[in-house]
C-alpha positions, 0 to 999 in steps of 0.5 A: 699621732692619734688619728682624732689629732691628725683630723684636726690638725690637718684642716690646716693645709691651705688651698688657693685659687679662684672666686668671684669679686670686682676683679678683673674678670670678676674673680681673684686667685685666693680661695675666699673661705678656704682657710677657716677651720684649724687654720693656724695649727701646721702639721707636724713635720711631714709629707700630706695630700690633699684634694679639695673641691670646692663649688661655687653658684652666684649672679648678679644684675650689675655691671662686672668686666670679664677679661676685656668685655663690659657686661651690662645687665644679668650674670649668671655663673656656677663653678667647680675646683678639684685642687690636688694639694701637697705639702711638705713640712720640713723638720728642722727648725727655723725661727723657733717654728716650722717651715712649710712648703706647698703646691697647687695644680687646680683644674676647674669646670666654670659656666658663665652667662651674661644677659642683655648688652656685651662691650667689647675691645675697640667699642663693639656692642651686642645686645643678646649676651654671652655664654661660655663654659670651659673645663681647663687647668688652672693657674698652679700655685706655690707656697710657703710658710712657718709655724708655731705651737705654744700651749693651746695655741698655734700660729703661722705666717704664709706666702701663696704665689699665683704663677700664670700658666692655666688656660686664659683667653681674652673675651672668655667669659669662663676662663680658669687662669688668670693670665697675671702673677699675684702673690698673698701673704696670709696671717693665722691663729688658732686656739685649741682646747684639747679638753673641751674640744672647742676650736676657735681660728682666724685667718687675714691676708692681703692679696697684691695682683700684677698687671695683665699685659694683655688687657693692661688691667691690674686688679687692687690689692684685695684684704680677706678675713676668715674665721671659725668656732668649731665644737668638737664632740668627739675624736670623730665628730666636730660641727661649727660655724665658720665665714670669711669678709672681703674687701678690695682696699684699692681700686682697679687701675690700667688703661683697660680698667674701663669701669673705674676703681670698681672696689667690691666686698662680701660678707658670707657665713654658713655651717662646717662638719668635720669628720675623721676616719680611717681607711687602714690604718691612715687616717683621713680627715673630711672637712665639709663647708658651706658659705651663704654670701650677703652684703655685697657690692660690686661682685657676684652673689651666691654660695659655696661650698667645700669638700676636703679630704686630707691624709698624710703620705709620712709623718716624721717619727712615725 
């Protein structure tokens, strides 16, 4: 494989974990934005690694509900994922395409404040507000999925299964995991024109979330929409536009669900860089992404960012 094909193909390996919206906790597992660029092409058979970073700072001056306590008024939080990726893609074939299979063990760093009034379990109110930061690791997550090629065309289908084992504490402002499983079933096609270079893909899923037993809050069925246009200028640059859409299709429900249906969405859009080198003779693929959040209702508001460096371990055949 040329090294300018793996640094686009490569961009495919997808990441999930967690991001600020009306959730319970404000956050939901799939990675809003992580699955732009490239995100319908699967790999050729082969063993890859990936660690993706990805950065988030956002606030708002609403009402959210974090892990069992109501927030009335300012919240301020800023995060950081590291999210060690490996992703198997097997080399027989199974409906015509590939299948797939991956493993996520997210660590992450998130700094939550909240101002004015905290509700509690059981009707307990403070007026100063709230402030946790942790360092912890996340839920792990496992997938799977299959792909196709035809032409100048690639697609795939996945599931991303969110298993609760990272750290949660009830009250925790800052916790990392989750506490609840969910799973995501996620569709992707992208269009690559090998002679022009120019790269077009979109990405939609769905997001199903289980029941926290803890806090009887089960977080809606979440809809997510991403997309990229990429220009490729040569094997070792392509510069682009990419952004994701967010809509909570169903309400919050449970006993703990004290704000009601509580549905959020966004709208975010922003540049991407992707550069291929080599270190040897492997090839390395970097992806850097921005993300400037607008339109939105019941969730954090802010940026985001990504940096993505993905290589293979063993390509089959080669």
């Amino acid at each position: 494989m040329k090294r300018w094909q793996f640094g686009l193909i490569s961009l495919s390996l997808c990441v999930s974990t967690s991001n600020g919206n009306a959730a319970e906790g404000a956050i939901g597992f799939y990675l809003l934005g992580s699955r732009t660029s490239m995100s319908g092409y699967l790999p050729p058979p082969g063993t890859y690694v990936q660690d993706n970073n990805y950065f988030y700072g956002g606030s708002t001056s609403a009402t959210l509900e974090y892990n069992g306590v109501i927030v009335s008024g300012g919240v301020d939080a800023q995060a950081y994922y590291n999210l060690p990726t490996a992703l198997w893609v097997a080399p027989e074939k199974v409906l015509g395409g590939n299948i797939a299979f991956n493993a996520i063990t997210p660590i992450g760093y998130k700094n939550v404040d909240a101002g004015l009034e905290l509700s509690g379990p059981g009707g307990a109110v403070i007026g100063s507000g709230g402030h946790d930061d942790e360092t912890r690791f996340g839920d792990p997550v496992l997938g799977s999925s299959i792909g196709w090629h035809s032409g100048n065309w690639h697609w795939n289908l996945g599931t991303l299964v969110n298993v609760p084992l990272g750290f949660w504490q009830r009250g925790n402002l800052a916790s990392i995991g989750f506490n609840h499983w969910a799973i995501d079933t996620t569709g992707a096609v992208t269009w690559l024109n090998p002679s022009t270079g120019l790269e077009i893909s979109t990405a939609a899923g769905f997001t199903y979330n289980f029941e926290n037993t803890e806090t009887n809050y089960k977080t809606g069925t979440e809809f997510h929409l991403e997309f990229a246009a990429i220009q490729n200028l040569s094997k070792a640059l392509g510069i682009g536009v990419n952004g994701y859409f967010y809509d909570q299709v169903t309400g919050d429900s449970g006993s703990g669900a004290k704000l009601g249906s509580f549905e959020g969405r966004v709208f975010a859009i922003g540049p991407a860089v992707n550069v291929n080198f080599a270190l040897g003779k492997i090839p390395v693929s970097a992806n850097l992404k921005y993300f400037h959040e607008m339109d939105v209702q019941n969730r954090l508001q802010g940026d985001a960012g990504y940096l993505t460096l993905t290589m293979p371990l063993a390509v089959a055949g080669h």
